[in-house]
C-alpha beads as a LAMMPS data file, in Angstrom:
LAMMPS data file: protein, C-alpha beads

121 atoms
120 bonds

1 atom types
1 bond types

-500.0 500.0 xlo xhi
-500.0 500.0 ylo yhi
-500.0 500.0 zlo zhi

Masses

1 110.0

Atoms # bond

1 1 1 5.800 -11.581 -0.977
2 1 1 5.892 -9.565 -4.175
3 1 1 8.411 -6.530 -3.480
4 1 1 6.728 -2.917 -4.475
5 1 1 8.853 0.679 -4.433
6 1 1 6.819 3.731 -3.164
7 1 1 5.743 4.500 -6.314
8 1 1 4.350 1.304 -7.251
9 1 1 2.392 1.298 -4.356
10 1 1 0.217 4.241 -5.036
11 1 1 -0.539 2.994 -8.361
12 1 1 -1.483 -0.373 -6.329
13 1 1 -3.731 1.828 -3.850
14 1 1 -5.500 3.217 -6.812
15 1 1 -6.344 -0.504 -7.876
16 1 1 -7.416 -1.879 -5.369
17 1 1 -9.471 1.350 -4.626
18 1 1 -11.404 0.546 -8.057
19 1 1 -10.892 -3.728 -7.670
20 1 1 -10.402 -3.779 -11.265
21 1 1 -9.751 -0.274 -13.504
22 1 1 -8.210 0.385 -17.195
23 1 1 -5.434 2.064 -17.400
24 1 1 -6.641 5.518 -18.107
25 1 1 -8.429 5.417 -14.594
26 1 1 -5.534 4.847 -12.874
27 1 1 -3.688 7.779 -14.803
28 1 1 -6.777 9.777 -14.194
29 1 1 -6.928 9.103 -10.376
30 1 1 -2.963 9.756 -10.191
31 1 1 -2.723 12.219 -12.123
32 1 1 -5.219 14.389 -9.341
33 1 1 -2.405 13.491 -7.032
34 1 1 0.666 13.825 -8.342
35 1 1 2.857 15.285 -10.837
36 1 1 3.326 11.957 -12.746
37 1 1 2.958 12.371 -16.834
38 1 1 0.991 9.275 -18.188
39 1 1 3.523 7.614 -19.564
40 1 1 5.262 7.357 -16.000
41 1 1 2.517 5.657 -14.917
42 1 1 2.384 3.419 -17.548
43 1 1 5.525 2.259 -16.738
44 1 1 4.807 1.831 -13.132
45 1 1 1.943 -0.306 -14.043
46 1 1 4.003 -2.701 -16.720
47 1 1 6.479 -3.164 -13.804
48 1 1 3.604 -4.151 -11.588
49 1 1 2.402 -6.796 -13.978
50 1 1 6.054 -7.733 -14.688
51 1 1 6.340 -8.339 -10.890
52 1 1 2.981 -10.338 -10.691
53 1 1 1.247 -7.578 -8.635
54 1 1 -0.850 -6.514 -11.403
55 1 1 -3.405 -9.352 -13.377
56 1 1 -4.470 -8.052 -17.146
57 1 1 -7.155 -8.524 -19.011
58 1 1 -6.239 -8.313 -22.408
59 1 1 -9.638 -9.736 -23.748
60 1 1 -10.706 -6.098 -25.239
61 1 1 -8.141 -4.865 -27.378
62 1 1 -9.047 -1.662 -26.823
63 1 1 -8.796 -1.296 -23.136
64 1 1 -6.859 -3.647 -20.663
65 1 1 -8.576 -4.306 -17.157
66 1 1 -6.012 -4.682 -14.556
67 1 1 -7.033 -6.042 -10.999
68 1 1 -4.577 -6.914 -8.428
69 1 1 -2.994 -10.012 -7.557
70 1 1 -1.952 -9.508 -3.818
71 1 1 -4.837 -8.016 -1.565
72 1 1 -4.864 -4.995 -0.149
73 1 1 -4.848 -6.427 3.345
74 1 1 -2.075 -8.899 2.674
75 1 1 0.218 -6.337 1.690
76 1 1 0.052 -4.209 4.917
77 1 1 0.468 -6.848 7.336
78 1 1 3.343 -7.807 5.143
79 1 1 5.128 -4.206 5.243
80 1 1 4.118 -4.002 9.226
81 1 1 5.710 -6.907 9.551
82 1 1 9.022 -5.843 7.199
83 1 1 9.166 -2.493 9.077
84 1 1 9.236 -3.793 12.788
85 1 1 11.687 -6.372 12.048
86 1 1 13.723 -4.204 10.325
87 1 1 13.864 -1.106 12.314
88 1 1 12.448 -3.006 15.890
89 1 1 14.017 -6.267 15.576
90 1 1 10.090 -7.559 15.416
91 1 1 9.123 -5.975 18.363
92 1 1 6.031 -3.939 19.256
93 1 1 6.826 -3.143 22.301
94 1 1 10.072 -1.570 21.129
95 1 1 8.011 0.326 18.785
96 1 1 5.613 1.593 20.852
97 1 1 8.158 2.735 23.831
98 1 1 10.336 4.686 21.276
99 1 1 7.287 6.629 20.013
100 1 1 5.922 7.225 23.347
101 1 1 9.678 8.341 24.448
102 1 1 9.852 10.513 21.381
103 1 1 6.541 12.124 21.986
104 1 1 5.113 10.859 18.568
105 1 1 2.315 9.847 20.152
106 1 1 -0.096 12.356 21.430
107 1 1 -2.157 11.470 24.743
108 1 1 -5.200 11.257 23.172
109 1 1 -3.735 8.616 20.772
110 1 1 -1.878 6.771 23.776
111 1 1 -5.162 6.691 25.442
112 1 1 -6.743 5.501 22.665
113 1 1 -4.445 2.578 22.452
114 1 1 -5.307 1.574 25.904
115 1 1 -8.858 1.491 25.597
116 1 1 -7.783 -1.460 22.082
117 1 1 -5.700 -3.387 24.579
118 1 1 -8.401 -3.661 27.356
119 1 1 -10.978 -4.518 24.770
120 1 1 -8.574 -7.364 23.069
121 1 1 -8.269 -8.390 26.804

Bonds

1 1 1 2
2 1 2 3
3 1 3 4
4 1 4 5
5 1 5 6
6 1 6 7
7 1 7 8
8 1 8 9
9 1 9 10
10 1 10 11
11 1 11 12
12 1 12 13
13 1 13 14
14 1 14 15
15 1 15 16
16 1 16 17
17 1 17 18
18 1 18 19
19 1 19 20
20 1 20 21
21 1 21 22
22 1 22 23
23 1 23 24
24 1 24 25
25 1 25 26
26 1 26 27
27 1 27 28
28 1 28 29
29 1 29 30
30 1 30 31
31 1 31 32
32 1 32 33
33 1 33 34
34 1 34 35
35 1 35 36
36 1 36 37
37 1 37 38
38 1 38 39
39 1 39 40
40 1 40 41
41 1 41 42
42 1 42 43
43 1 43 44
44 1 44 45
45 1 45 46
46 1 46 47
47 1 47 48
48 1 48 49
49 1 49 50
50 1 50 51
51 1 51 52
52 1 52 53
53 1 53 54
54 1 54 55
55 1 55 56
56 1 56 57
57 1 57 58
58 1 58 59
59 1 59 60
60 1 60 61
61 1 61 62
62 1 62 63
63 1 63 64
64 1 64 65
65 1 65 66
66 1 66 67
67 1 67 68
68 1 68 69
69 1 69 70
70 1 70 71
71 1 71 72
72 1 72 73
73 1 73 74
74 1 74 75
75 1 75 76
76 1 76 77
77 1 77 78
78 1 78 79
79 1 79 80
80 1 80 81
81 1 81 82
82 1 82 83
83 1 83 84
84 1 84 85
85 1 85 86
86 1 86 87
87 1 87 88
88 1 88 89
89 1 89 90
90 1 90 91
91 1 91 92
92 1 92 93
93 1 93 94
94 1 94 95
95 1 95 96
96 1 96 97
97 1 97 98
98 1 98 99
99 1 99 100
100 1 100 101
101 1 101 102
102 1 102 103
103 1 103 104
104 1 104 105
105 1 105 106
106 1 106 107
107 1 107 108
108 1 108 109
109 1 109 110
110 1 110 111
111 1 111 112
112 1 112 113
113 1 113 114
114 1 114 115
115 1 115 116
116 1 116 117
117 1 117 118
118 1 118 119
119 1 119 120
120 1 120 121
């Protein structure tokens, strides 16, 4: 799987928000929520095509299209996966337990995860 820093990944949100967008509306839609210059985000971009995140159209000289090469979908249940092994030895149980013990989890939202696990069941 195609490794992406924090920043990357908002300018990979952005794309696969749009499916395919130029570069000036990804600076547009970043620039609304951060305090990235253009050119910052230019680079971000470059690295993502660099990586193989990131397909471009270059077929109007004027304005490349980029559109993303990993799925939005694929890349979560890739970082889930990263993050439980990492920090929960790949359980979910562990997880869940610690955030329950450390009261990260509200009742409501415990609740709620009971009613997913008798409808799964």
């Amino acid at each position: 799987m195609i490794q992406v820093s924090e920043a990357e990944l908002e300018v990979m949100k952005v794309v696969w928000e749009f499916k395919s967008a130029t570069s000036a509306q990804i600076i547009q839609k970043l620039e609304e929520s951060t305090e990235w210059k253009p050119k910052t985000i230019q680079t971000l971009i470059t690295r993502l095509v660099g990586k193989e995140a990131l397909n471009v159209d270059k077929t109007n000289k004027k304005m490349y299209i980029y559109t993303p090469n990993i799925g939005e979908h694929e890349y979560k249940n890739y970082a889930n996966e990263s993050f439980l092994q990492k920090l929960y030895n790949g359980s979910v149980n562990l997880m869940l337990s610690s955030f329950i013990k450390d009261k990260k989890l509200s009742k409501e939202e415990i609740n709620e995860l009971k009613k997913m696990l008798d409808e799964e069941n």
